[in-house]
C-alpha positions in Angstrom: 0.0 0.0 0.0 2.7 2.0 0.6 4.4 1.9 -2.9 1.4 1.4 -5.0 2.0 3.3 -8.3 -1.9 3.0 -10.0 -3.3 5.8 -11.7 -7.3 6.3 -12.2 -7.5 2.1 -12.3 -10.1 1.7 -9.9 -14.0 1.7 -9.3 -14.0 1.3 -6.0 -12.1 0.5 -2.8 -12.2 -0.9 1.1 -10.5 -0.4 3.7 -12.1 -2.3 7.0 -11.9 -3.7 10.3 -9.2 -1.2 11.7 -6.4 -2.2 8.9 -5.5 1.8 8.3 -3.4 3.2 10.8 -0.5 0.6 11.3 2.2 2.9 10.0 3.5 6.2 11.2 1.9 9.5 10.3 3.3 10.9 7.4 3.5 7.0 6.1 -0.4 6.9 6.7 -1.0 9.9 4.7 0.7 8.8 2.0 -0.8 5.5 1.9 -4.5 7.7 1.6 -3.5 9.2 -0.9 -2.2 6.3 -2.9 -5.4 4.9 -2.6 -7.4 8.3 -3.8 -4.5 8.2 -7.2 -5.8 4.5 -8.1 -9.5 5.2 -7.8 -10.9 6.9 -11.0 -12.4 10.5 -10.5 -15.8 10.3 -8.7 -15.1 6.4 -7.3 -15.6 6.2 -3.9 -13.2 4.2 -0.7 -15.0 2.9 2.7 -13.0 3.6 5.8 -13.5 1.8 8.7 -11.1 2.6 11.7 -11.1 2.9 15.4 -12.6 5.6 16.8 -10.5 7.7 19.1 -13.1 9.1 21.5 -14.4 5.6 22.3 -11.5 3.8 23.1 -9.7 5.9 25.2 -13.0 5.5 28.0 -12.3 1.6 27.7 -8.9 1.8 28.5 -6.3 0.1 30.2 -7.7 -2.8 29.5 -6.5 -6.7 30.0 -8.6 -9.6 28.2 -8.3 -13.2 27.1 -9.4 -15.2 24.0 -9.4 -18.4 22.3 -7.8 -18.9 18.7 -7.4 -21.6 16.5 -5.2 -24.2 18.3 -4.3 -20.9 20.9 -4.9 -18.9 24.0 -4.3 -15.2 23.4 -3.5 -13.0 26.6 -4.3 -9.2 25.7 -3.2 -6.1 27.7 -4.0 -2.9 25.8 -3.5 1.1 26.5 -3.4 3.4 24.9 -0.1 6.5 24.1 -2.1 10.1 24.7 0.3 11.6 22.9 1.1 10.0 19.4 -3.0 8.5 19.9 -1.9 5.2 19.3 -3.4 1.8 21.0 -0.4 -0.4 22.0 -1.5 -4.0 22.3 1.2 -6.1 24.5 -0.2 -10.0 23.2 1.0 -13.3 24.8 0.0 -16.6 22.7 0.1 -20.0 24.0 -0.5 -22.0 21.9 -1.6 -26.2 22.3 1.8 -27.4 21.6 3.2 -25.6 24.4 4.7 -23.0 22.0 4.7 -19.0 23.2 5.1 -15.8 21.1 5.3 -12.4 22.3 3.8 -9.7 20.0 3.7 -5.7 20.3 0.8 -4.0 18.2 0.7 -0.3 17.5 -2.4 1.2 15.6 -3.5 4.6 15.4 -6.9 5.6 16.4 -8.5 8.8 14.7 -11.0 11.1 15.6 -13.8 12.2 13.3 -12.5 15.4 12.6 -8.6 14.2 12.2 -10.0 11.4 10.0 -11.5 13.8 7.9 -8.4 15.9 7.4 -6.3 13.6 6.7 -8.4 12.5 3.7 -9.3 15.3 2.2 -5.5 16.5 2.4 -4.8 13.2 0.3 -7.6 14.7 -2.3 -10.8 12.7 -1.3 -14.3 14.5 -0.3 -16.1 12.8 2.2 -19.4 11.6 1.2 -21.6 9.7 4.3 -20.0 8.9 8.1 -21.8 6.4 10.3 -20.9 4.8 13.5 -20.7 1.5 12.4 -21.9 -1.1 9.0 -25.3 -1.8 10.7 -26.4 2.5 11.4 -25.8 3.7 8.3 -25.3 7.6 8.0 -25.6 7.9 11.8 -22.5 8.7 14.2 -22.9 9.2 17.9 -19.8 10.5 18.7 -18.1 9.4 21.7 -20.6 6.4 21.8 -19.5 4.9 18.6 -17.1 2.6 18.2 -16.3 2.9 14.7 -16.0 5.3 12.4 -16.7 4.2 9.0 -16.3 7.1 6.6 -17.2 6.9 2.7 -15.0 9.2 1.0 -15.4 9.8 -2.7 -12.1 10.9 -5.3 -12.4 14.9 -5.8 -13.2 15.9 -9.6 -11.3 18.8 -10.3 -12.5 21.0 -12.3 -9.9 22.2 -15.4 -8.1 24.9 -15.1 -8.4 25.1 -11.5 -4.7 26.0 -9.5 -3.2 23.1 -7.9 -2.3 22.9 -4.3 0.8 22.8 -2.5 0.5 18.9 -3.2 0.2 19.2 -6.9 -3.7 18.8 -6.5 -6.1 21.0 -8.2 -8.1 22.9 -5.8 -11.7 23.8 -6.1 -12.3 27.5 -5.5 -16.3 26.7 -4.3 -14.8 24.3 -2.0 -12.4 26.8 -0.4 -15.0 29.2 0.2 -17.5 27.1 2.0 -14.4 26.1 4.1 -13.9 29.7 5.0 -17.7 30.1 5.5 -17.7 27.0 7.7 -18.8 24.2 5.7 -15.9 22.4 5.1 -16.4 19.5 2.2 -14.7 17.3 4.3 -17.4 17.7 7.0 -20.4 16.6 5.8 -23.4 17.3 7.9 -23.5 14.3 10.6 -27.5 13.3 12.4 -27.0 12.5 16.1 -29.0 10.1 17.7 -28.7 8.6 21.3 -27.8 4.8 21.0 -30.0 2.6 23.4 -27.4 0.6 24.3 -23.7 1.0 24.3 -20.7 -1.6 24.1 -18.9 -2.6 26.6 -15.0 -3.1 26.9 -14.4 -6.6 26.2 -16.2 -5.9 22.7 -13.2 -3.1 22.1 -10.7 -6.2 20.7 -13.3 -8.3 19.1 -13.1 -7.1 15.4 -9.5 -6.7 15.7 -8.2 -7.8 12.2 -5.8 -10.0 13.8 -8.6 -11.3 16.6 -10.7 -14.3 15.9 -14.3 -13.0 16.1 -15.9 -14.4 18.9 -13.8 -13.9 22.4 -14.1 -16.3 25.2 -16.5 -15.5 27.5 
């Protein structure tokens, strides 16, 4: 993902279950927008990532799950500064074999999420909380943030960007006026229920799906 060279190829794109985020900052943002380059103008990339103000309610946190053939020990926190969840994982598995692994993510929040991609030319199209509450985010309350961001068409003849981009003049002025096309309007309900902290690891990509209860 990194060193993808493709150039208007795509229709589409995914990006789920937390799998953006695994490299450092800059390396990130580069990654987003070698993603936006492949998709053709106007094709569209789903998001899914950890959501920042979530996960930082549910941590420290220390849980234990079964694997195939394993037994996964799982303490988790979470680094304020770089907002990064560090995952410290023992395995055991049936053989009597151990591994020790250290996993570094980075969790976003709505509005850094947002940045981020529009900086790497996307416009972001619909933001829900998770697959099931489509075009609904409750904030702190949602897990997820699953964000469908579309590839900018740029109009011709418009000046490019510090970034070689072309930048749309309408689109700067409703950033000045407050409606930034990278927020798009978001409808806030109040979940019934909310999820509780042994969910937080359940989806992880390298998690089975079902923890031990």
């Amino acid at each position: 993902m990194r060193d993808m060279a493709f150039d208007a190829q795509f229709d589409g794109a995914y990006c789920l279950f937390s799998t953006f985020g695994y490299f450092d900052d800059e390396t990130n943002k580069k990654t987003a927008q070698n993603i936006c380059r492949a998709l053709k103008p106007g094709a569209r990339c789903v998001f899914e990532v950890l959501n920042r103000d979530y996960i930082i309610a549910e941590l420290p946190l220390r849980v234990w799950w079964e694997g195939d053939g394993c037994v996964v020990l799982e303490e988790v926190d979470f680094n304020y500064f770089s907002s990064r969840l560090i995952s410290n994982r023992s395995v055991v598995f049936d053989d009597g074999r151990q591994l020790e692994q250290e996993i570094s993510i980075r969790s976003f929040g709505l509005h850094e999420l947002g940045k981020l991609l529009h900086s790497a030319g996307f416009r972001v199209v619909e933001v829900s909380g998770n697959m099931i509450t489509k075009g609904r985010f409750f904030g702190a309350q949602s897990r997820d943030i699953v964000v469908i961001a579309e590839r900018r068409v740029e109009k011709p003849g418009a000046p490019a960007d510090g970034g070689g981009r072309r930048v749309n003049r309408s689109s700067r002025r409703r950033v000045i006026s407050g409606e930034s096309s990278a927020s798009p309007a978001i409808t806030a309900r109040t979940p019934s229920t909310s999820c509780g902290g042994g969910v937080l690891l359940s989806r992880n990509p390298l998690a089975p799906a079902r923890m031990a209860s």
